[in-house]
KEKE-3310 file (N, C-alpha, C; in steps of 0.2 Angstrom, whole numbers, plus 5000, padded with zeros to 4 digits):
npx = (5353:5344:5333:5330:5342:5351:5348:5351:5363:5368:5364:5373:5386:5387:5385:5396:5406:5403:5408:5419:5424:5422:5432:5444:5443:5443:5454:5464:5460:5465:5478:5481:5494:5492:5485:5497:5495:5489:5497:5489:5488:5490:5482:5491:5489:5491:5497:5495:5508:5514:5528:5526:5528:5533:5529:5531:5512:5504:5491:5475:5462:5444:5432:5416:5405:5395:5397:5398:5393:5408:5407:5391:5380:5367:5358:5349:5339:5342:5335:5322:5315:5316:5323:5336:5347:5364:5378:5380:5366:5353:5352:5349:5364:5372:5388:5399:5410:5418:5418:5411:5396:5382:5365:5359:5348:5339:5342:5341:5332:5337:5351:5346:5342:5353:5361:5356:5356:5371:5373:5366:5371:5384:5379:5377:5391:5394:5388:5392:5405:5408:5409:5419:5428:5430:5430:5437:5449:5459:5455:5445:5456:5458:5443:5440:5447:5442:5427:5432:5436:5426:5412:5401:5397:5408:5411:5410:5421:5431:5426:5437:5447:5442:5450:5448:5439:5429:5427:5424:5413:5403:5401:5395:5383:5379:5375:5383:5390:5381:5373:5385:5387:5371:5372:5383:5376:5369:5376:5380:5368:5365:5373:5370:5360:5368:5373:5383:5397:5403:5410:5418:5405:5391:5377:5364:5349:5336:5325:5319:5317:5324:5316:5308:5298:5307:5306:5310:5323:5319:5321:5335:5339:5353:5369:5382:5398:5412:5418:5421:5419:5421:5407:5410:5406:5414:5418:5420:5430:5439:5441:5453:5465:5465:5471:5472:5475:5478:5480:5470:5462:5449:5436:5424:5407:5406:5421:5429:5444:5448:5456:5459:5460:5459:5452:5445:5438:5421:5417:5407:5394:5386:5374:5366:5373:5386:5395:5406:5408:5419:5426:5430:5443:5439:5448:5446:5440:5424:5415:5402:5391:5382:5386:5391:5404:5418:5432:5447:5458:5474:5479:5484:5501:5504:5516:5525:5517:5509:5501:5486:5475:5458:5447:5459:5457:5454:5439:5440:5452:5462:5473:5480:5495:5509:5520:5527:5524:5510:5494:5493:5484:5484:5483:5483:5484:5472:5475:5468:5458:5453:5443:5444:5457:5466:5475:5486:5497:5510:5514:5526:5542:5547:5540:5528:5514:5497:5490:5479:5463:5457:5447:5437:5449:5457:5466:5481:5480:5488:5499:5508:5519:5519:5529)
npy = (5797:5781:5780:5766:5759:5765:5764:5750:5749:5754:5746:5734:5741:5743:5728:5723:5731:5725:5711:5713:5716:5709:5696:5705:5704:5687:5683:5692:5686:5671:5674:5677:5670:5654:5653:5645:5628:5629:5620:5608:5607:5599:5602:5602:5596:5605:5599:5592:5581:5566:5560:5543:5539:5524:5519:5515:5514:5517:5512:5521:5514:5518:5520:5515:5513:5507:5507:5491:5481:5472:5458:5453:5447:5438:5440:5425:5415:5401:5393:5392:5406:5420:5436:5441:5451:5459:5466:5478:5491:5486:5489:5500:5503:5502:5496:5481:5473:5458:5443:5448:5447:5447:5442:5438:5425:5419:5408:5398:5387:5377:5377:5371:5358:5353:5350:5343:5329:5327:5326:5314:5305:5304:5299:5286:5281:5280:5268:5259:5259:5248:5235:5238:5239:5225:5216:5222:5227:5235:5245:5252:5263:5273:5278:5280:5291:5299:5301:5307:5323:5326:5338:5345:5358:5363:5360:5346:5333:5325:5307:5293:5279:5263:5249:5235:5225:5220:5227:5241:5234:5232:5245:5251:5244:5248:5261:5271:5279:5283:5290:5300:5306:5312:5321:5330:5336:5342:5352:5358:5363:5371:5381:5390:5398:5410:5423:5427:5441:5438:5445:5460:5474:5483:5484:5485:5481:5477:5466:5462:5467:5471:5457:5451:5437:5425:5414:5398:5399:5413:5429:5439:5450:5460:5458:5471:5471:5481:5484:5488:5486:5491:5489:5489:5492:5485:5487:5473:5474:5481:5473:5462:5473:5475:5468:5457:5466:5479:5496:5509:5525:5535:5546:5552:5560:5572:5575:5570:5558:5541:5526:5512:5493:5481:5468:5456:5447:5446:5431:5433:5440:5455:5452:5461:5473:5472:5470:5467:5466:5472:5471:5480:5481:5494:5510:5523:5536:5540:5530:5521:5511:5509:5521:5531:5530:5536:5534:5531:5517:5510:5501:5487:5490:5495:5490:5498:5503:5518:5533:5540:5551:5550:5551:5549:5538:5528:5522:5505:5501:5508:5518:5535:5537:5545:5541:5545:5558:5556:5551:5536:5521:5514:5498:5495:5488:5490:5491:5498:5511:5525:5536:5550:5548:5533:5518:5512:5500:5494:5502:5510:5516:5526:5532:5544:5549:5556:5568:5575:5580:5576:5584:5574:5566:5553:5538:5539:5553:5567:5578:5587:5588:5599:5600)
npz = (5011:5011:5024:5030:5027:5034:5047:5046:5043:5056:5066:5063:5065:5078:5084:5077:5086:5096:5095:5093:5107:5114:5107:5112:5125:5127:5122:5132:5143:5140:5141:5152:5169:5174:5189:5204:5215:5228:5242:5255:5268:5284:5302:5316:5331:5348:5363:5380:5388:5397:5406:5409:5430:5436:5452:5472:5480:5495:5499:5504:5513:5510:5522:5532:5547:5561:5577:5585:5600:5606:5613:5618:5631:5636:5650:5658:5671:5679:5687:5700:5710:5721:5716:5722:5726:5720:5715:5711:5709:5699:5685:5670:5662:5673:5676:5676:5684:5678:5684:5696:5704:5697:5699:5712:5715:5730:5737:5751:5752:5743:5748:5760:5757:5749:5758:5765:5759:5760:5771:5773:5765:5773:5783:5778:5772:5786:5791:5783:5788:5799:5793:5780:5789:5794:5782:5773:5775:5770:5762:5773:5779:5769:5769:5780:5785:5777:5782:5792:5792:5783:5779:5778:5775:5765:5750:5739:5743:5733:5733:5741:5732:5730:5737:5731:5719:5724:5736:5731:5724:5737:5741:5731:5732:5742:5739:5739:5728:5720:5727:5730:5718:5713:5725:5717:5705:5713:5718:5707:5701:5711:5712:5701:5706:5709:5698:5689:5682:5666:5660:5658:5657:5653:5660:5647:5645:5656:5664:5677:5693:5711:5722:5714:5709:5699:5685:5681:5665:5663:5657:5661:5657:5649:5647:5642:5633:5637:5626:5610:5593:5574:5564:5544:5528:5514:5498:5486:5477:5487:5496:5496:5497:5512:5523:5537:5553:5548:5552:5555:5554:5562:5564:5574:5576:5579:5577:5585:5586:5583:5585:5575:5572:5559:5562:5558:5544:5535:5527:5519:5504:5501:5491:5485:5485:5484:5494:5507:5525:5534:5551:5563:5577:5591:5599:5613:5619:5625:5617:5612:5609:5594:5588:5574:5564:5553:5542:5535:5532:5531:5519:5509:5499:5484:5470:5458:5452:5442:5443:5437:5430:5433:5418:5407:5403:5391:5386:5397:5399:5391:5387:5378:5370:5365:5355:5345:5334:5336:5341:5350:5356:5370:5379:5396:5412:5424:5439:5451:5458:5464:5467:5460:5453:5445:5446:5436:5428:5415:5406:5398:5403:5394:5384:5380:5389:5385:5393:5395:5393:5375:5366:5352:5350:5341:5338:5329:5325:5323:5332:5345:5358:5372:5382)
capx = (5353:5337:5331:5330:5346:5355:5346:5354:5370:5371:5362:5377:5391:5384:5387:5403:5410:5401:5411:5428:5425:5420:5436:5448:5443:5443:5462:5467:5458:5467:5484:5485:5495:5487:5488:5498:5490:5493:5499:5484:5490:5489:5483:5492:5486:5496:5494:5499:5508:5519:5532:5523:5535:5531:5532:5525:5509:5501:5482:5469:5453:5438:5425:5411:5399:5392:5401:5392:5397:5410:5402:5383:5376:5360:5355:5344:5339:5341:5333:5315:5313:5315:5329:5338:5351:5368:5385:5379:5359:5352:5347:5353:5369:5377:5393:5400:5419:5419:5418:5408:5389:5376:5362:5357:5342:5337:5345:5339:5328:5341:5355:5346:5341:5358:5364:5352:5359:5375:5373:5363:5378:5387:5378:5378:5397:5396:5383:5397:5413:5412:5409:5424:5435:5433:5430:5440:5454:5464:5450:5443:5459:5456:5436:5438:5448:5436:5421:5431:5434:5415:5410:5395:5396:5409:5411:5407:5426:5430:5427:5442:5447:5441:5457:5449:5434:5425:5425:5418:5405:5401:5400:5391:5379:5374:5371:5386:5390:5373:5370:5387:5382:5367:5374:5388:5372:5365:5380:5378:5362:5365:5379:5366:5358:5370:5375:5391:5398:5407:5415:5416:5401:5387:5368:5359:5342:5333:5317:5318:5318:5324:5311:5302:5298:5310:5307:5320:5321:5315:5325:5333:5344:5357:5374:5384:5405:5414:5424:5416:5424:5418:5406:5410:5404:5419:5417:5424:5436:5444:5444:5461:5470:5465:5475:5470:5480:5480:5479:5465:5460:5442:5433:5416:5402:5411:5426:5435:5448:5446:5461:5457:5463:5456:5452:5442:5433:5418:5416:5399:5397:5378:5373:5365:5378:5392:5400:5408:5409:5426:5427:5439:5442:5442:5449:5446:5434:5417:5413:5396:5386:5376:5391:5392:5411:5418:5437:5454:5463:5481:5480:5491:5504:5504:5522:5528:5510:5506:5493:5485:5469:5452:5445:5461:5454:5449:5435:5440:5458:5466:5474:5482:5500:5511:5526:5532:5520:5502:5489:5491:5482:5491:5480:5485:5482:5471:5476:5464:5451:5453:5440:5444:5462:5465:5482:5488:5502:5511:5516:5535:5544:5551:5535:5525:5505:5492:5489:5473:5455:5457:5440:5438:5455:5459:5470:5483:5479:5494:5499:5514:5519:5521:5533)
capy = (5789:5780:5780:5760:5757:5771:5758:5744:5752:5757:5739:5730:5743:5739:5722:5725:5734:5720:5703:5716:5717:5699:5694:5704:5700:5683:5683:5695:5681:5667:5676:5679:5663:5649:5653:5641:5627:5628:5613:5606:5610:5596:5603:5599:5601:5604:5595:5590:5575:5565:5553:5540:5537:5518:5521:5512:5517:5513:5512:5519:5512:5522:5515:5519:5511:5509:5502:5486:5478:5464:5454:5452:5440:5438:5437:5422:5414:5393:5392:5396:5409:5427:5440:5444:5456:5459:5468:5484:5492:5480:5496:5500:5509:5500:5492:5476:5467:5452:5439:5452:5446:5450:5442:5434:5422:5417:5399:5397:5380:5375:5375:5367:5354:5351:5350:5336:5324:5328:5322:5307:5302:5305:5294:5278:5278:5278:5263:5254:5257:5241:5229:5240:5238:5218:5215:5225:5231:5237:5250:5256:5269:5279:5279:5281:5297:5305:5303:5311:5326:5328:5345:5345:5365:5362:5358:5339:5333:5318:5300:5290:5274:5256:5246:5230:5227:5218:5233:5244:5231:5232:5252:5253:5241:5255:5267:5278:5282:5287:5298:5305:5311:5315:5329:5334:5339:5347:5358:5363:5366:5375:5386:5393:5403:5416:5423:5431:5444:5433:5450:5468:5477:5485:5483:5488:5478:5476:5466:5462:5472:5464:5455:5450:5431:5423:5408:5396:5400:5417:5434:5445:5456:5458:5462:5472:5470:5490:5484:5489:5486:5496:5486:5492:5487:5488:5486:5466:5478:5484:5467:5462:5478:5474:5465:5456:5469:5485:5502:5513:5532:5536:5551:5554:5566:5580:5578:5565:5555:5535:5523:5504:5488:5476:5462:5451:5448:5442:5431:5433:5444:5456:5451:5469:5481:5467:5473:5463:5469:5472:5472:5483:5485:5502:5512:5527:5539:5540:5524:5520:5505:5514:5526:5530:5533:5536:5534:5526:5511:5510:5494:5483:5494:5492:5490:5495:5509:5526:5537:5544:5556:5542:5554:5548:5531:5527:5515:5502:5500:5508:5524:5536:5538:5549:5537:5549:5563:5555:5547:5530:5518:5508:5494:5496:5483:5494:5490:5500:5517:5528:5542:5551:5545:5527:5515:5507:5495:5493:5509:5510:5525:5531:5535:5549:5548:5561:5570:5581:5577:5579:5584:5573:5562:5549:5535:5544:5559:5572:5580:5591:5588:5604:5598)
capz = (5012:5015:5034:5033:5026:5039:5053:5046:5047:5062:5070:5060:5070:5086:5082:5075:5091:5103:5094:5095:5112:5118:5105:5115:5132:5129:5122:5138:5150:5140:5143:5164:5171:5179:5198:5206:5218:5235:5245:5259:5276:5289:5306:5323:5338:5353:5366:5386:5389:5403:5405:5416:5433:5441:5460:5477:5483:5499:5499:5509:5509:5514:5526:5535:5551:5568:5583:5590:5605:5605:5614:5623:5635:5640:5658:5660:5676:5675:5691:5700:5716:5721:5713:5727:5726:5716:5716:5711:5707:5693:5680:5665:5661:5677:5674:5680:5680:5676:5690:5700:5705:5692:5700:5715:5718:5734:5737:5759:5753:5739:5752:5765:5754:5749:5765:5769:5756:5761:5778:5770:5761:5779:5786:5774:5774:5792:5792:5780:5791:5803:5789:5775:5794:5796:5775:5767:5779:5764:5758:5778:5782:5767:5769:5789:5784:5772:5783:5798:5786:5778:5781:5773:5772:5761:5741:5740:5740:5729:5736:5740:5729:5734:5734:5729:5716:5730:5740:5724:5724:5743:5741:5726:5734:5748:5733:5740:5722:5716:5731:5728:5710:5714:5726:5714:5702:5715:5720:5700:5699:5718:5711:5695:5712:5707:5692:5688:5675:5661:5657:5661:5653:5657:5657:5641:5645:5660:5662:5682:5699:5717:5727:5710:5706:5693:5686:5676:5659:5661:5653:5667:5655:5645:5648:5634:5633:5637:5622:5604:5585:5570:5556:5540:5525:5511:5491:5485:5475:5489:5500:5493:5500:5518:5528:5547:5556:5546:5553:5553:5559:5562:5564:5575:5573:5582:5575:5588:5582:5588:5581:5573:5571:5556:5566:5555:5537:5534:5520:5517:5500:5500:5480:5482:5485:5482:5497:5514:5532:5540:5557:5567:5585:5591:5606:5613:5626:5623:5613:5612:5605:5588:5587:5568:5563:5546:5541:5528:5536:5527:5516:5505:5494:5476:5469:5451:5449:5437:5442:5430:5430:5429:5414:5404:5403:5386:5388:5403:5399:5389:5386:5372:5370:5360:5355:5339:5331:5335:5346:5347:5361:5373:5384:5402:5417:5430:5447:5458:5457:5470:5468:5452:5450:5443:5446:5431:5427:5408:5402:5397:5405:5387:5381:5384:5388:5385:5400:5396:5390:5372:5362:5346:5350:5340:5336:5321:5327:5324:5340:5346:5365:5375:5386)
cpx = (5346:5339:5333:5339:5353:5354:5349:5362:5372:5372:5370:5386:5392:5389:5394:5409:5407:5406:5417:5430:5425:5429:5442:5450:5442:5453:5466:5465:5462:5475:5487:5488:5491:5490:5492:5494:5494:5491:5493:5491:5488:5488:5489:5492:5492:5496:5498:5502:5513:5523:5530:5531:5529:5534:5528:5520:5505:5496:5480:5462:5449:5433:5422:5406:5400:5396:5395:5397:5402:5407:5395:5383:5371:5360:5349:5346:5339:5338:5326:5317:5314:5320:5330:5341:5359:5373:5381:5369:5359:5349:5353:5357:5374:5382:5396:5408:5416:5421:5412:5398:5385:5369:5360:5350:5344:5337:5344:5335:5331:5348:5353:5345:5347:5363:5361:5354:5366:5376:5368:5368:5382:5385:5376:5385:5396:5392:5389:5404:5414:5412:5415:5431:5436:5432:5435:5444:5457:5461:5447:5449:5456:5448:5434:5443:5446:5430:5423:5432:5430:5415:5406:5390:5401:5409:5410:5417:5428:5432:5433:5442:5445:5447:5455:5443:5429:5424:5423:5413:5399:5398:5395:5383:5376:5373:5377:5386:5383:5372:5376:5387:5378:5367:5379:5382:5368:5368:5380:5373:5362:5368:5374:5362:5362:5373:5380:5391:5403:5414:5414:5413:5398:5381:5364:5353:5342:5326:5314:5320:5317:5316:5307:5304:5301:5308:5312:5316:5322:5323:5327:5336:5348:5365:5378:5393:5407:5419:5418:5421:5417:5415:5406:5410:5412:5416:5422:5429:5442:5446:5451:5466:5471:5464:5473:5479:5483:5477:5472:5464:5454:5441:5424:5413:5404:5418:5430:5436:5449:5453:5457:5462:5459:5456:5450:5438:5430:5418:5410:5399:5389:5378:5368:5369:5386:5397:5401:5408:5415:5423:5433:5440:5446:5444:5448:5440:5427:5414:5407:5390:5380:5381:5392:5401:5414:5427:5441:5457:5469:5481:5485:5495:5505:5514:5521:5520:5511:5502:5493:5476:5462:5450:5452:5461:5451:5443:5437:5448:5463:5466:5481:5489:5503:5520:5530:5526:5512:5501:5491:5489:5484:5484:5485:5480:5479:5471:5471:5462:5450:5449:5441:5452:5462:5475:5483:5494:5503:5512:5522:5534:5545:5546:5530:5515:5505:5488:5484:5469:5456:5451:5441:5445:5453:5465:5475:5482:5486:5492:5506:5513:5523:5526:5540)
cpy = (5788:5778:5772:5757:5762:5765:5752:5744:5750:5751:5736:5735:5742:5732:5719:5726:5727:5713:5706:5716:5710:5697:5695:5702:5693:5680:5688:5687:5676:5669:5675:5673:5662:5651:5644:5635:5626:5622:5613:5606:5608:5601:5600:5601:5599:5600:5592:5582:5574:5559:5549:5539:5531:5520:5516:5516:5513:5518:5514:5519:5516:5519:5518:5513:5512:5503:5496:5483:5472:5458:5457:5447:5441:5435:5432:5417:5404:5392:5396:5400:5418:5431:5442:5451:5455:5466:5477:5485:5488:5485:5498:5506:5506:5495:5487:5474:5462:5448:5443:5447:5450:5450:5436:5429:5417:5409:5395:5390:5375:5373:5372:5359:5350:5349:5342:5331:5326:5325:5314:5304:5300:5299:5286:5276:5276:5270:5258:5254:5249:5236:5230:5236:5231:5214:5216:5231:5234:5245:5254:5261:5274:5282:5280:5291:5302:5305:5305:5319:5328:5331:5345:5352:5366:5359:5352:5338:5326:5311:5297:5282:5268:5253:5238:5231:5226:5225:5237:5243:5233:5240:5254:5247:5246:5260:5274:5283:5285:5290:5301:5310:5313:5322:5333:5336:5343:5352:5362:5365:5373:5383:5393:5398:5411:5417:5429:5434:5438:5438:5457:5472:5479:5483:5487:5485:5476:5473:5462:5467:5466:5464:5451:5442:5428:5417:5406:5396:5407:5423:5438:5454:5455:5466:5462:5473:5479:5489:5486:5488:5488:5489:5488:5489:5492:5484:5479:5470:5479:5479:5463:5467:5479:5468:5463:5462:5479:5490:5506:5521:5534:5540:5549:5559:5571:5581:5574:5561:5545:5531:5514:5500:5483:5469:5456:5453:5445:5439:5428:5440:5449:5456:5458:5474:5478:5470:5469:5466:5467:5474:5476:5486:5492:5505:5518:5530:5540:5537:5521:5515:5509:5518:5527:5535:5532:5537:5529:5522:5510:5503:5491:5489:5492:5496:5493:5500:5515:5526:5540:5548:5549:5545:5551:5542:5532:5520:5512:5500:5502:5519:5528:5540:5541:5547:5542:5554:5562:5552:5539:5527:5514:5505:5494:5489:5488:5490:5492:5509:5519:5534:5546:5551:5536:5525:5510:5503:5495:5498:5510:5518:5530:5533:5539:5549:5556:5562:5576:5576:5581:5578:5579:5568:5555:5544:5537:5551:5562:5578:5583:5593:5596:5605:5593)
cpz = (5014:5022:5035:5033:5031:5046:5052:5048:5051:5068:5067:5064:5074:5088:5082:5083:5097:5100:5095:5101:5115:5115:5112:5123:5133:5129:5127:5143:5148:5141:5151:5163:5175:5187:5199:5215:5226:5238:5251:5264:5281:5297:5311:5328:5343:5362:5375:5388:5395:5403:5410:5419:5437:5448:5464:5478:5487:5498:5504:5507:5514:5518:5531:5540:5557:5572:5585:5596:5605:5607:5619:5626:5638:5645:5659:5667:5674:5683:5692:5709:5714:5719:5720:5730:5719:5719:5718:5708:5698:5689:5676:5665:5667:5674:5681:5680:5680:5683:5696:5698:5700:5696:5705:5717:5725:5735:5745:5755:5747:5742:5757:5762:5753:5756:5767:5764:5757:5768:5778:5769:5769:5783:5784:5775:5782:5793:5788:5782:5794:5798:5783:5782:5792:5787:5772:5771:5776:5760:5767:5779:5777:5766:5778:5788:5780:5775:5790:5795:5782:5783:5776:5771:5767:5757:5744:5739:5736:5732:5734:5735:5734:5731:5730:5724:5721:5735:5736:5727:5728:5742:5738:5728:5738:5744:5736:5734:5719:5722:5728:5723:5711:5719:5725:5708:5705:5719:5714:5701:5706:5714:5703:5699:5711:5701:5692:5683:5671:5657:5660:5655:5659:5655:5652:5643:5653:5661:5672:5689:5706:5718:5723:5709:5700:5693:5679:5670:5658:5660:5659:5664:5650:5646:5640:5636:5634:5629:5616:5598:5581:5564:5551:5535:5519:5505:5490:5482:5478:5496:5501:5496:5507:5521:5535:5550:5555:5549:5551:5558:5556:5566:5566:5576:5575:5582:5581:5583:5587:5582:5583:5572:5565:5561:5563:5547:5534:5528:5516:5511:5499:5493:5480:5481:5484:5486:5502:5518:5533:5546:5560:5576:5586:5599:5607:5619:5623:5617:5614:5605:5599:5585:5578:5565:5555:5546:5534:5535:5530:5525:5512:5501:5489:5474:5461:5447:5444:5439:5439:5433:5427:5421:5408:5402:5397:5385:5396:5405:5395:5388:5380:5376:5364:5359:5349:5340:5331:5339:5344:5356:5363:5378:5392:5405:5424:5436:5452:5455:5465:5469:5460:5450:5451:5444:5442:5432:5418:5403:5403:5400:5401:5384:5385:5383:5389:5391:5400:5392:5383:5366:5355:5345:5345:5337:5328:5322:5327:5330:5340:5354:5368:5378:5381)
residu = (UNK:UNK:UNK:UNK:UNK:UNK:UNK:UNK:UNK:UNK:UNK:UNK:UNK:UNK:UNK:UNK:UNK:UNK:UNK:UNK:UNK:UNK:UNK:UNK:UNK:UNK:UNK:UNK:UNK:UNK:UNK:UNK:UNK:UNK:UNK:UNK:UNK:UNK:UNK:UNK:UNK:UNK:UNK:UNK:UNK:UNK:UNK:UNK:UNK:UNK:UNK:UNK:UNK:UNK:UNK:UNK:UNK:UNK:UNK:UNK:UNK:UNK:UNK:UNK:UNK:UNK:UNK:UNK:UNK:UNK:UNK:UNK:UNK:UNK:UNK:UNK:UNK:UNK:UNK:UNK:UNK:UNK:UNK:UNK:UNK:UNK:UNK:UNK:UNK:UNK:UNK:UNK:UNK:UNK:UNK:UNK:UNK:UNK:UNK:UNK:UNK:UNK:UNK:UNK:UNK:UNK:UNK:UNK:UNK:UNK:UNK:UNK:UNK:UNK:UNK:UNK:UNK:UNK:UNK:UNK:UNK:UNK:UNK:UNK:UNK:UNK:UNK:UNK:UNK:UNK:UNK:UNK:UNK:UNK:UNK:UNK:UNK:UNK:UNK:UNK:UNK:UNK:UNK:UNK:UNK:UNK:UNK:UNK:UNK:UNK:UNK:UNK:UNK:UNK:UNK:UNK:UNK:UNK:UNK:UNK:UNK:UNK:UNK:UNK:UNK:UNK:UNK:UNK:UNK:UNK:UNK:UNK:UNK:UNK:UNK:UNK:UNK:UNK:UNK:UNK:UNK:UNK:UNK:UNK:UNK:UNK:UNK:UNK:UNK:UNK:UNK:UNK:UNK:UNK:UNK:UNK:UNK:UNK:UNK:UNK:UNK:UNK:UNK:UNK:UNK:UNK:UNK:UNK:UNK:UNK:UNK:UNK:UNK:UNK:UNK:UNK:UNK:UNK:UNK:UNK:UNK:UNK:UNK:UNK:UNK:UNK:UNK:UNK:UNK:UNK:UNK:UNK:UNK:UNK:UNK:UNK:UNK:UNK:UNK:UNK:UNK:UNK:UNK:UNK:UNK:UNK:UNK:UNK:UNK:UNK:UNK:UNK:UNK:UNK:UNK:UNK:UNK:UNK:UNK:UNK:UNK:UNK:UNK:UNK:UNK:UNK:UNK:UNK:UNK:UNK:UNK:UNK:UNK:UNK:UNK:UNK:UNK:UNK:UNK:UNK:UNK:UNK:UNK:UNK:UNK:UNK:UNK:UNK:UNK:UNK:UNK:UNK:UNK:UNK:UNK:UNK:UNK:UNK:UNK:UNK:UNK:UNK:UNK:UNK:UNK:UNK:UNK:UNK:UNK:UNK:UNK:UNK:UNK:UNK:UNK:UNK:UNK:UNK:UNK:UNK:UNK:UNK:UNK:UNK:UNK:UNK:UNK:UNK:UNK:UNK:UNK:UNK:UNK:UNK:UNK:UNK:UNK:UNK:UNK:UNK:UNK:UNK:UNK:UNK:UNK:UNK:UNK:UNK:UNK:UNK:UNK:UNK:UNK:UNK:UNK:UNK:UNK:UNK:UNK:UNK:UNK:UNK:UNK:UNK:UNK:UNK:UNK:UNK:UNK:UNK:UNK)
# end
C-alpha cells in the first residue's frame, strides 16, 4: 500500500476511536440520576433567658462630702476699749457652752456713766414728788413707791403709770420719760461690754489677745458649732429617692463608721454637673470641720421593679424578649440606674427576656431558650 494512503488510514482510526469514545461517555453521564437538592437549613442559636419577677426594692443612694459646721458666728466687738478677759483662754481649739462668757471688754467708765444718769433720773422724780403729792394725789402713791425702791445698781425697772393725762403731761414736762429711755439704751449698749456663746462650739479664728485695744466694729473671732452635717452633692436623678429623714451610714478615711440624717435639700441645681447638695446631720467621735466622708443613705422604695443587667438595654429603653421561637423587642419604662444594673417597669411575667449580651441580635432572630 502506498505510505500516504497508510497515513490517511490510520489519521481516520484515530479519529474514529476518539468520537466513540466522547459518544459513549457522553451517553454514561446522561444516564446517572440527578442528585436530589437538599433542603436550606435555618440556624438557631441557643440562648439564655429569664422569667422577669416584679418585686420591692429599697434604694441606696451613694454620696460623698466634707463636713462643715452647723452653725458659725463671728465674734465682733459693737463697742470701743480694752479686751479684758473671758470664761476660758481666748485661742483657738477652745471650747465654749453656750451662755458661757466669750468676751469681755472693760466696761469701769461705761458703768459709771451709766450710773450717773441713773441717779439723774433719781433726782428729777424727786424734784416732781411735792407738786405729783398736792396736783395729782391719784398718780404720787405709785411714783412715791418707785422712787423709794430705785437702786441705781440695779436693771432700770419699768416707770409706774400716770393715773390721769394731766399728770403724763406734768411728767413728760420734766423730760422723765426721755431720761428714762435714754438710760434703757444705755443699759443695751452697757450689756454689749460682754459677749456671750450663742451656742456650744469652739474657736476656729482668732484675731485678738487680752489687754489689746478693741474698737466697735472690729473682728474678734469666730466661733464654730461642735455639731457638723455632711454636704453632699447628689445627681437630679437621684433627688426623688431622698427623703427629709432618711437614713444614712458613712464611712471616714480610716475606716470609722459615723450615722446620718437627711436633714435638708437644696434646691439650687449646678448647670455643670447637674447635681444638688444634701445636707445630713452626722453624729459620732472625732468629727471634724473639712472631714471628708463617703457613704449610701437608704431612699424611697420602688414598688412593682425587674432588675435586669444595664448591658441588656437595647438603646435607652428597650429590651429583647423571646415570647415564641425569636427575638422580639419590648419597650420598658426605666425606673432608676444603679451602677451596672438597671430598674425597669412593663415586662409581663409570662414572658421570658434575654438574659445574656447576644453578638449580632436581632429583632426575628430564631433562638432556643436554655432554660
Amino acid at each position: 500500500m502506498h505510505p500516504v494512503l497508510r497515513i490517511v488510514l490510520q489519521v481516520l482510526t484515530v479519529l474514529l476511536l476518539i468520537g466513540a469514545a466522547v459518544a459513549v461517555s457522553f451517553k454514561l453521564q446522561n444516564s446517572k440520576a440527578p442528585e436530589a437538592k437538599k433542603p436550606s437549613v435555618t440556624a438557631v442559636r441557643e440562648v439564655d433567658t429569664q422569667l422577669p419577677v416584679a418585686a420591692k426594692v429599697d434604694l441606696d443612694v451613694p454620696l460623698q462630702g466634707r463636713l462643715v459646721a452647723f452653725q458659725t458666728a463671728p465674734v465682733i466687738a459693737e463697742v470701743t476699749g480694752v479686751f479684758d478677759q473671758s470664761a476660758h483662754a481666748f485661742k483657738v481649739g477652745v471650747t465654749y457652752r453656750k451662755g458661757e462668757v466669750l468676751a469681755r471688754i472693760n466696761d469701769t467708765e461705761a458703768g459709771y456713766t451709766l450710773l450717773a444718769q441713773k441717779s439723774t433720773l433719781a433726782r428729777i422724780i424727786a424734784q416732781a414728788m411735792p407738786e405729783l403729792k398736792i396736783d395729782y394725789p391719784e398718780t404720787f402713791p405709785a411714783w412715791d413707791a418707785y422712787l423709794r425702791a430705785f437702786n441705781p445698781e440695779k436693771a432700770m425697772p419699768t416707770l409706774p403709770p400716770a393715773a390721769t393725762d394731766a399728770a403724763r403731761f406734768y411728767l413728760n414736762a420734766k423730760d422723765i420719760y426721755g431720761q428714762y429711755y435714754n438710760i434703757k439704751a444705755s443699759e443695751e449698749r452697757y450689756s454689749k461690754y460682754t459677749l456671750r456663746a450663742p451656742f456650744t462650739g469652739v474657736l476656729t479664728e482668732v484675731s485678738t489677745t487680752t489687754g489689746a485695744l478693741v474698737r466697735s466694729g472690729q473682728p474678734l473671732g469666730t466661733l464654730t458649732a461642735s455639731d457638723y452635717e455632711l454636704a453632699a452633692s447628689v445627681p437630679v436623678r437621684d433627688l426623688g429617692f431622698l427623703p427629709v429623714g432618711a437614713k444614712a451610714t458613712l464611712n471616714g478615711p480610716n475606716g470609722e463608721i459615723y450615722r446620718g440624717t437627711v436633714s435638708r435639700l437644696s434646691t439650687q441645681i449646678d448647670p455643670n454637673t447637674q447635681a444638688a447638695t444634701v445636707y445630713l446631720n452626722v453624729s459620732g467621735q472625732g468629727l471634724r470641720e473639712g472631714l471628708f466622708l463617703r457613704g449610701e443613705v437608704r431612699g424611697a422604695s420602688l414598688d412593682g421593679v425587674v432588675e435586669l443587667d444595664q448591658r441588656l438595654l437595647v438603646g435607652e429603653d428597650e429590651v429583647y424578649v423571646v415570647p415564641d421561637s425569636s427575638l422580639a423587642l419590648r419597650q420598658v419604662e426605666v425606673v432608676r440606674r444603679v451602677g451596672d444594673k438597671v430598674y425597669v417597669r412593663g415586662l409581663p411575667g409570662d414572658v421570658r427576656v434575654l438574659n445574656e449580651s447576644v453578638s449580632g441580635a436581632y429583632e426575628g432572630m430564631k433562638v432556643r431558650s436554655r432554660s
